[in-house]
C-alpha positions as CSV (number, residue, x, y, z in Angstrom):
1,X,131.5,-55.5,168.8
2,X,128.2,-54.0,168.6
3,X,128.5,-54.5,164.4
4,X,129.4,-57.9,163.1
5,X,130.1,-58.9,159.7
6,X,127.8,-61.1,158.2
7,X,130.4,-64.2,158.1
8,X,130.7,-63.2,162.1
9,X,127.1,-63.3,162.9
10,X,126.9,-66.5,161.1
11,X,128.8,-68.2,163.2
12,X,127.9,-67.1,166.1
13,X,124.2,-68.0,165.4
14,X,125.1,-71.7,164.0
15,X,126.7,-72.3,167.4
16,X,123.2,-71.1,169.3
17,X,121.0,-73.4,166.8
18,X,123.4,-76.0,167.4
19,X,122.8,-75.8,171.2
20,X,119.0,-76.3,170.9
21,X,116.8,-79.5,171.8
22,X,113.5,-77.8,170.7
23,X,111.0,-79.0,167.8
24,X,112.4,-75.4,166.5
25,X,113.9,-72.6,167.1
26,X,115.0,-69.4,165.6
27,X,117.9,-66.8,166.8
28,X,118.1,-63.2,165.8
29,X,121.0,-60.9,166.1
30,X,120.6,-56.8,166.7
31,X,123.2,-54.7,166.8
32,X,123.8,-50.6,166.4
33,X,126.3,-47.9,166.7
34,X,125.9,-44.4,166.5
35,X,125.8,-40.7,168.1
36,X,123.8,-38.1,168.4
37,X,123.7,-34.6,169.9
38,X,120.8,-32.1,170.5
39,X,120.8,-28.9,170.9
40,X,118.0,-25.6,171.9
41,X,118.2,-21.9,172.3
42,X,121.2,-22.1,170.0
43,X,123.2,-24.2,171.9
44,X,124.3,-27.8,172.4
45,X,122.6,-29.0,175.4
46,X,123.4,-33.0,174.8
47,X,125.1,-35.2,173.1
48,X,126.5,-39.1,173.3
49,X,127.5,-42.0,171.8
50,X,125.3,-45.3,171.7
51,X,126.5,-48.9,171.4
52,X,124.0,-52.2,171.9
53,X,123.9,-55.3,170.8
54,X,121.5,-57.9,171.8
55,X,120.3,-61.4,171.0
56,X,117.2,-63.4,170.8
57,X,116.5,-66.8,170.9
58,X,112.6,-68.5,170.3
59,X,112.5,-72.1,170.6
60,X,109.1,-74.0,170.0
61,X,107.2,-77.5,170.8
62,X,104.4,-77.8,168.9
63,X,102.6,-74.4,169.2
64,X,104.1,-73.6,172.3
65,X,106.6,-70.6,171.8
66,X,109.4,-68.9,174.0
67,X,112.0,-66.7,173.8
68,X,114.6,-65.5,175.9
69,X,117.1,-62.6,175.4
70,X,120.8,-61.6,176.5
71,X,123.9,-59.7,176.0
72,X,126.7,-61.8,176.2
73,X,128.0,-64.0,174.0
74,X,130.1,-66.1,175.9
75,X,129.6,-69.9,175.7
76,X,128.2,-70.3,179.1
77,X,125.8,-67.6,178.0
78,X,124.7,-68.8,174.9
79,X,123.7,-72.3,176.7
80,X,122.0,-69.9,179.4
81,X,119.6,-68.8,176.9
82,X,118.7,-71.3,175.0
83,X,118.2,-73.2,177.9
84,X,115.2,-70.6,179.4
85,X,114.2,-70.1,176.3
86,X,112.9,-73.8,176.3
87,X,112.1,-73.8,179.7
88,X,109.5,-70.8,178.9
89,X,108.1,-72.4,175.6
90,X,107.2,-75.5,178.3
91,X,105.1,-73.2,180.3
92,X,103.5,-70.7,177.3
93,X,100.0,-71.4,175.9
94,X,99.4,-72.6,172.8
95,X,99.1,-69.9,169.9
96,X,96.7,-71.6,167.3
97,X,98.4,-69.2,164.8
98,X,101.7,-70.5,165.1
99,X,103.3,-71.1,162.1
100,X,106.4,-73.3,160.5
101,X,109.8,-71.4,160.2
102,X,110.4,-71.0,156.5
103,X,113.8,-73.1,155.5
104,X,116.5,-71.9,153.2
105,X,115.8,-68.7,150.8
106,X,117.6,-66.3,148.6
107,X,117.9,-62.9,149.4
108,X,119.5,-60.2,147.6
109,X,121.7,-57.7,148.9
110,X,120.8,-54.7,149.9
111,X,121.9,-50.8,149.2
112,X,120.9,-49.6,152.8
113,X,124.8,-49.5,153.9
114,X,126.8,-46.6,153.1
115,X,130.4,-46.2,154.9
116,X,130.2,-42.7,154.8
117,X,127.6,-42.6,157.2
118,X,129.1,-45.5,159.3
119,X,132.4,-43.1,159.8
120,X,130.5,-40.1,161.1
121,X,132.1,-38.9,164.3
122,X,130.9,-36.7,167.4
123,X,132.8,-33.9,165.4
124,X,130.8,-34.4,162.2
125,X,128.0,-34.1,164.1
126,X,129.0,-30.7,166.0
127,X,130.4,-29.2,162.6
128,X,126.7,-30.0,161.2
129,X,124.8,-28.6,164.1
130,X,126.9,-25.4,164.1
131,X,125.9,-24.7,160.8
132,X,122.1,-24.7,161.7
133,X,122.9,-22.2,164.9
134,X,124.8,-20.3,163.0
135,X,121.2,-19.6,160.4
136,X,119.2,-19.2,163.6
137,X,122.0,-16.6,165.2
138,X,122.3,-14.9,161.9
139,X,118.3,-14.1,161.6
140,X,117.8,-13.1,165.0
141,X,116.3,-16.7,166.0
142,X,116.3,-19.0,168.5
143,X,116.7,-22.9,167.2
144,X,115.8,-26.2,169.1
145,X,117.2,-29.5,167.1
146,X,118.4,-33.1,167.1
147,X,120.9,-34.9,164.9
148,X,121.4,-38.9,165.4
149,X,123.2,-40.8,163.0
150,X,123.6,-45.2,163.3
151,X,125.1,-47.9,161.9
152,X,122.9,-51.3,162.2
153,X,122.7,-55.1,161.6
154,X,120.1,-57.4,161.8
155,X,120.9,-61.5,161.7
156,X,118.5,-64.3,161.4
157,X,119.2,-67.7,161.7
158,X,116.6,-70.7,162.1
159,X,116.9,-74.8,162.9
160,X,115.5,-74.9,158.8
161,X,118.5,-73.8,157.5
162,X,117.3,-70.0,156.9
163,X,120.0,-67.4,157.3
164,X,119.3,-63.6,156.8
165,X,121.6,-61.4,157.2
166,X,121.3,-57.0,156.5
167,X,123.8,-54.1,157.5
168,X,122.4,-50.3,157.3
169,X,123.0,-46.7,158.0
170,X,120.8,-44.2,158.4
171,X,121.5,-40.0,159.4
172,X,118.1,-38.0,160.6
173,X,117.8,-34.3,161.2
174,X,115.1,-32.2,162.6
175,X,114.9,-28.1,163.8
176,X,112.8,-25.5,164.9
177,X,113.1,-22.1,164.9
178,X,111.2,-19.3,166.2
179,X,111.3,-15.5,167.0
180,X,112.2,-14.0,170.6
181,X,108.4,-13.2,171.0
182,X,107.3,-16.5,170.1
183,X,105.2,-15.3,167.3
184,X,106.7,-17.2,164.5
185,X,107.8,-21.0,164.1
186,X,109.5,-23.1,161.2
187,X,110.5,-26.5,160.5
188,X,112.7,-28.7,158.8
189,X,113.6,-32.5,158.7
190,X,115.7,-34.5,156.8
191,X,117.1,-38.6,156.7
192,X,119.0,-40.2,154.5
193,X,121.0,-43.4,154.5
194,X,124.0,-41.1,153.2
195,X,125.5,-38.3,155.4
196,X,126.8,-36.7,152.4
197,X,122.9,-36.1,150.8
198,X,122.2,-34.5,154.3
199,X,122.2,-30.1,154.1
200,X,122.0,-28.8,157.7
201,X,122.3,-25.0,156.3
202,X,119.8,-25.5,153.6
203,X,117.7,-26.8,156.5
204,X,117.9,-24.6,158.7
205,X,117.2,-21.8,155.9
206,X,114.0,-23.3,155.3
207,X,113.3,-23.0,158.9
208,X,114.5,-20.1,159.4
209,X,112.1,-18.5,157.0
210,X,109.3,-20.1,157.5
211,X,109.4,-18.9,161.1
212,X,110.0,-15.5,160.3
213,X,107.3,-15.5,157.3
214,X,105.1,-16.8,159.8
215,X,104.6,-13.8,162.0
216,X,101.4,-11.4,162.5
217,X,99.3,-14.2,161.1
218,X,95.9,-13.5,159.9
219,X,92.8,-15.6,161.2
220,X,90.6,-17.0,158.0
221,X,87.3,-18.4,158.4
222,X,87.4,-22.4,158.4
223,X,86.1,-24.0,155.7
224,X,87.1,-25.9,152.3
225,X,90.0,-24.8,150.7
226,X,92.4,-25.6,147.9
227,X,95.8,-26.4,149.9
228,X,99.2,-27.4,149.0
229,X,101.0,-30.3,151.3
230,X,104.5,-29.8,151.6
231,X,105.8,-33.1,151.5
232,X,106.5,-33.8,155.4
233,X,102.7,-32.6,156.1
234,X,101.9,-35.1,153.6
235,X,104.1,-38.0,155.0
236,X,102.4,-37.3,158.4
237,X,98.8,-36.9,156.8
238,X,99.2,-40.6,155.1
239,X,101.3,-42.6,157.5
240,X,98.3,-43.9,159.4
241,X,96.8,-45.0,156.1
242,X,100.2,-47.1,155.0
243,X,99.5,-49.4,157.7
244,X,96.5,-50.3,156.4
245,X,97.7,-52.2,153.4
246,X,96.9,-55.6,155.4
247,X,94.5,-57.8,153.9
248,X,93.8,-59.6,157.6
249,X,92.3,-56.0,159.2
250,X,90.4,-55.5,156.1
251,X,88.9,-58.8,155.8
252,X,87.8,-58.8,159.5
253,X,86.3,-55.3,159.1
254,X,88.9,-53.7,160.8
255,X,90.2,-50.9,158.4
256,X,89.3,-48.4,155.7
257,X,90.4,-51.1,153.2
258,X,87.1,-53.1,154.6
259,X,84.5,-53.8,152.3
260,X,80.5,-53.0,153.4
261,X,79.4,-56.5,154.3
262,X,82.9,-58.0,154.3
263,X,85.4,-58.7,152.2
264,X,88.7,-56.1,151.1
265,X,88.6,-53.8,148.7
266,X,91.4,-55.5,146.7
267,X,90.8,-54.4,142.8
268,X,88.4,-51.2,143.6
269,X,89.6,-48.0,142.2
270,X,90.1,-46.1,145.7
271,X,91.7,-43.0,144.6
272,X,92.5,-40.5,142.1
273,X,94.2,-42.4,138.9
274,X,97.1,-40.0,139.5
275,X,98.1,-42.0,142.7
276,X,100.5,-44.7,142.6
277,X,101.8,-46.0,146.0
278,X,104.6,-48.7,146.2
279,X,107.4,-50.3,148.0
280,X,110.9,-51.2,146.4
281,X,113.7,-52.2,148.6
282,X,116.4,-51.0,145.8
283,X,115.1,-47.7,145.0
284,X,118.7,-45.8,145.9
285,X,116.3,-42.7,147.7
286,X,114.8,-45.0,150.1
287,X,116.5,-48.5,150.5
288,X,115.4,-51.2,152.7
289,X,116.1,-54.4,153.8
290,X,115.5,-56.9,151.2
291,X,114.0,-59.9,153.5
292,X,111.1,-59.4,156.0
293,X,111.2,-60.7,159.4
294,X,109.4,-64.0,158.6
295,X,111.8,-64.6,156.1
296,X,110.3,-63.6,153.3
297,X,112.5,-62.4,150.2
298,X,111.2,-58.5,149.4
299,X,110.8,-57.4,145.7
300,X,109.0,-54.0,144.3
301,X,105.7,-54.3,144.7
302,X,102.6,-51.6,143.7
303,X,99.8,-51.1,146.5
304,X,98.1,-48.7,144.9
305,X,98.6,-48.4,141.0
306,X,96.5,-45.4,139.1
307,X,94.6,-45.1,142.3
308,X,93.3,-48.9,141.9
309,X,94.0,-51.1,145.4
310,X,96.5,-53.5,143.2
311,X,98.0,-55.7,146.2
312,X,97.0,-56.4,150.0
313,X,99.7,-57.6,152.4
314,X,99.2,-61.7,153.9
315,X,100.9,-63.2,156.3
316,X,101.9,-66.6,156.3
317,X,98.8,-67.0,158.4
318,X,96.4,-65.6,156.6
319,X,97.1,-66.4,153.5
320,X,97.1,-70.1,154.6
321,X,93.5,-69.1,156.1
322,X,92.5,-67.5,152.4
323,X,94.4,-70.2,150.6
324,X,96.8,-67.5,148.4
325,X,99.8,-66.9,148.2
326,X,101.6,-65.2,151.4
327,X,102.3,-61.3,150.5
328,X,105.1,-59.6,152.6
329,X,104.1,-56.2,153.7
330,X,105.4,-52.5,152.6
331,X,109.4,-52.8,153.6
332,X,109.5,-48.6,152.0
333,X,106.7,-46.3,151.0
334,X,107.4,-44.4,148.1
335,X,104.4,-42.2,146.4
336,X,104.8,-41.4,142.5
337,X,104.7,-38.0,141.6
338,X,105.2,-35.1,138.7
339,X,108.3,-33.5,137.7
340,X,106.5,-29.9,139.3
341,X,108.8,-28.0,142.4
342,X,106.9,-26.9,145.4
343,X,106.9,-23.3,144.2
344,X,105.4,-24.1,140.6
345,X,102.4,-26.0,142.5
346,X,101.8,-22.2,144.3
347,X,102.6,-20.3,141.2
348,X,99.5,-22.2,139.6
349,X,97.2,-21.8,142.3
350,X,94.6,-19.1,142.1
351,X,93.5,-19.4,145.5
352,X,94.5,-21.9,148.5
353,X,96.3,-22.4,151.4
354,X,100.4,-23.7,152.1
355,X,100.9,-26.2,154.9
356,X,104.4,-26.6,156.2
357,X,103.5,-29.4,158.8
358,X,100.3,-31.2,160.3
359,X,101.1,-32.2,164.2
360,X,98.8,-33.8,167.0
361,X,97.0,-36.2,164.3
362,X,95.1,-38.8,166.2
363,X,92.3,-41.0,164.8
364,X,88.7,-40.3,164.8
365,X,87.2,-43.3,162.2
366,X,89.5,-46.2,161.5
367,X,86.5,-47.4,159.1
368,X,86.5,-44.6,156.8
369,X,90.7,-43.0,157.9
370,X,89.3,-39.9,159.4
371,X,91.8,-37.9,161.3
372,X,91.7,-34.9,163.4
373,X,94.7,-32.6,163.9
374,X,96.3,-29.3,163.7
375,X,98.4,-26.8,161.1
376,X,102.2,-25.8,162.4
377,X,105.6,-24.3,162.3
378,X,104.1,-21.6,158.8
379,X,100.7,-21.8,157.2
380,X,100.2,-19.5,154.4
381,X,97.2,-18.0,152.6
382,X,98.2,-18.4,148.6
383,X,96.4,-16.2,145.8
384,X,97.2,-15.4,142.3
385,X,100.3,-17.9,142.6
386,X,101.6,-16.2,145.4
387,X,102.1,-16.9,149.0
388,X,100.3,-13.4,150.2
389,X,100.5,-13.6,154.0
390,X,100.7,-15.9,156.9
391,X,97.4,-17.3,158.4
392,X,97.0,-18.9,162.1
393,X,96.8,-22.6,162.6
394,X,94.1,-24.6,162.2
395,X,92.6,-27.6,162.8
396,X,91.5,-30.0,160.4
397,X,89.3,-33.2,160.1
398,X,90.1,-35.2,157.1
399,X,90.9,-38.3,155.5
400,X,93.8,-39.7,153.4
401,X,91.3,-41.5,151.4
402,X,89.3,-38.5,150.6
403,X,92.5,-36.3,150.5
404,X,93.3,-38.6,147.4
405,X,90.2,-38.8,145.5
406,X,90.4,-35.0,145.6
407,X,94.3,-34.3,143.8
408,X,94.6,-31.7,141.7
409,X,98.1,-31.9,141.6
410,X,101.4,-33.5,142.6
411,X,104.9,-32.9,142.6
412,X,108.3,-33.9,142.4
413,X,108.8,-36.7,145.6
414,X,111.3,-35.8,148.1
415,X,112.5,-38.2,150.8
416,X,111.1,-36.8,154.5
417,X,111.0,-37.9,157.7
418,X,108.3,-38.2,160.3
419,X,109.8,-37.3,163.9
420,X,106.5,-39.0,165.1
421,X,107.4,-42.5,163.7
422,X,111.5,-42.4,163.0
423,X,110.1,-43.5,159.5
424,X,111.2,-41.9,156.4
425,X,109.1,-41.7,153.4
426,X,109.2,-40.8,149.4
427,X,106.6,-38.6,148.8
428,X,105.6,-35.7,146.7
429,X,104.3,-32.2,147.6
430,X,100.8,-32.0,146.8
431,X,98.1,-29.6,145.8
432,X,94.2,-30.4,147.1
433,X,91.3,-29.5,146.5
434,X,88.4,-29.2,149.6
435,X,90.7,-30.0,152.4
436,X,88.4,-29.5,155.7
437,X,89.4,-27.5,158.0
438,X,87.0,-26.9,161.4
439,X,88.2,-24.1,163.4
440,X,91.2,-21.6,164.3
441,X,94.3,-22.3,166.6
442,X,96.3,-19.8,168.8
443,X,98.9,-21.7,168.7
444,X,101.9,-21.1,166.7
């Protein structure tokens, strides 16, 4: 039961809107199905199956709001929570930012389901994994790893006649691999809404070598350098800044999109003209839900275009407070890029540096997006267009801001996944110029 169709959850949700004596109330559905199984010194340590489904009920007098949540779906149980969800919107404060449920709207359907990946079983999952021990067995490695794969539903209903309604899949895969000695490290992650894009071997290859490339490392003098992002260290170097795409932070002089002496920095050319950052709910690489959860319909929509800040995000709220039009936020992030492979961004570098994954980022300047944070898992020292030799960790003080003011270079996106968030991105590798870098690591 933990998935219902969309003419089930329908139903089910007129019936709790129909039980409610509020001024208004709105009732969301959850559901999800999956499995997953981890795994470490090349062997399956754990690995189970995962079934929920919940719902949620907010009813609302005046400005008063409360919400109350269960798992059963009896009719006695439905009254049950509606009923306390009223009883707590009596005794909440007032939120003065409240705002009116939307009423009917048109979404359109989404691509984020795909049955293949609602079929996987826990023997899909094992023949996958086996694959990556098998790389790590094979080159004298020991690998550490997690698989999950889920099948999801989200269900909206409101007293204003709104009904949303979206079905997904998704499949993530991440491993690391090092030497006996503990000398060398790689890395590899991979999510997809199809189980059939996902390469566990290839994966684990990549890992694989990049942990035995990475041993006897060199130490290098901090400094400037010229360095190539692969395109997860690039995911985790701008995820902070994707957040920051909200007009409310930066008109309150809370973010780097904040204007000296107030105001957003809507319009300003912000980066390098060869960035263009948008969201599109259809692109088949990255699909998302095509409705936001204040019932918003979602469309395509540039944040930054030619390195210009093109659109902010407003809430219903805030745009009421700046008298515009509301602007639903980012639903994807997908980075434009070149047609270029990782290795012909290396082959045309005279001098830099190869980064495989950034780890540990934490914030030191929300005003200006400076972050702090270390190399991992393969960081190489590049010259003449050729990786040359490994070099130690490092760690690094930079911003995304600055990062993309300073592109030489970009190529072709690949989807990635950040292990820190469970959000998967579209992004290019990308070659830099004067990344920071502060000091040396022992770490591997």
């Amino acid at each position: 039961m933990a998935i219902l169709s969309q003419e089930e959850a329908q139903a089910l949700l007129k019936k709790v809107i129909a039980l409610s004596k509020a001024d208004e109330c709105e009732a969301s559905l959850n559901g999800s199905e999956g499995g997953n199984i981890r795994y470490a010194r090349n062997a399956v340590s754990t690995a189970g199956d995962i079934s929920t489904i919940s719902l949620a009920v907010s009813s609302t007098y005046g400005k008063k709001t409360g919400t109350a949540t269960i798992n059963e779906f009896d009719d006695k149980s439905l009254e049950k929570v509606v009923r306390r969800a009223e009883e707590l919107a009596q005794l909440a404060p007032e939120n003065p930012e409240r705002m009116p449920l939307l009423g009917p709207q048109t979404f359109k359907n989404a691509i984020t389901y795909v049955p293949a990946t609602a079929a996987v079983t826990a023997d899909t999952r094992a023949e996958a994994v086996a694959k990556s021990i098998q790389v790590a067995k094979d080159a004298k490695l020991q690998a550490a790893g997690f698989l999950e794969n889920s099948t999801n539903f989200v269900a909206v209903m409101n007293s204003k006649g709104l009904f949303a309604y979206n079905k997904s899949t998704g499949v993530t895969f991440s491993v690391t691999t090092r030497n006996e000695e503990g000398t060398g490290s790689g890395y590899a992650a991979r999510g997809f809404n199809d189980i059939t894009k996902l390469d566990t071997l290839s994966a684990s290859k990549v890992s694989a070598s990049k942990a035995t490339g990475s041993v006897n490392a060199r130490a290098i003098e901090p400094g400037k350098y010229t360095v190539i992002l692969e395109p997860v260290a690039a995911a985790y170097m701008m995820e902070n800044m994707f957040g920051g795409f909200d007009a409310r932070s930066a008109d309150e002089g809370r973010s780097f999109m904040s204007k000296p002496g107030g105001g957003n920095r809507l319009g300003e050319q912000l980066m390098d003209e060869k960035v263009t950052i948008y969201s599109d709910p259809f692109n088949p690489e990255l699909p998302s839900s095509t409705w936001n959860r204040e019932g918003f319909p979602l469309e395509k929509m540039n944040w930054i275009e030619k390195g210009k800040v093109k659109n902010l995000s407003y809430s219903q709220y805030w745009a009421k407070q700046k008298n515009v039009q509301p602007v639903p936020g980012p639903s994807n992030i997908i980075m434009e890029g070149g047609t270029a492979s990782l290795d012909e961004l290396i082959k045309g570098t005279e001098k830099g540096i190869l980064v495989s994954r950034l780890w540990y980022i934490r914030m030191v300047d929300p005003q200006t997006l400076l972050l702090t944070g270390l190399t991992r898992d393969g960081t190489f020292y590049i010259e003449n267009g050729q990786v040359k030799f490994p070099i130690k960790n490092m760690r690094f003080n930079e911003s995304p801001v600055i990062m993309l003011n300073n592109v030489e270079a970009l190529g072709r996106p690949e989807r990635t996944i950040s292990v820190e968030s469970y959000r998967s991105y579209l992004v290019p590798p990308m070659k830099i110029r004067d990344f920071t870098f502060t000091s040396l690591s022992d770490a591997i």
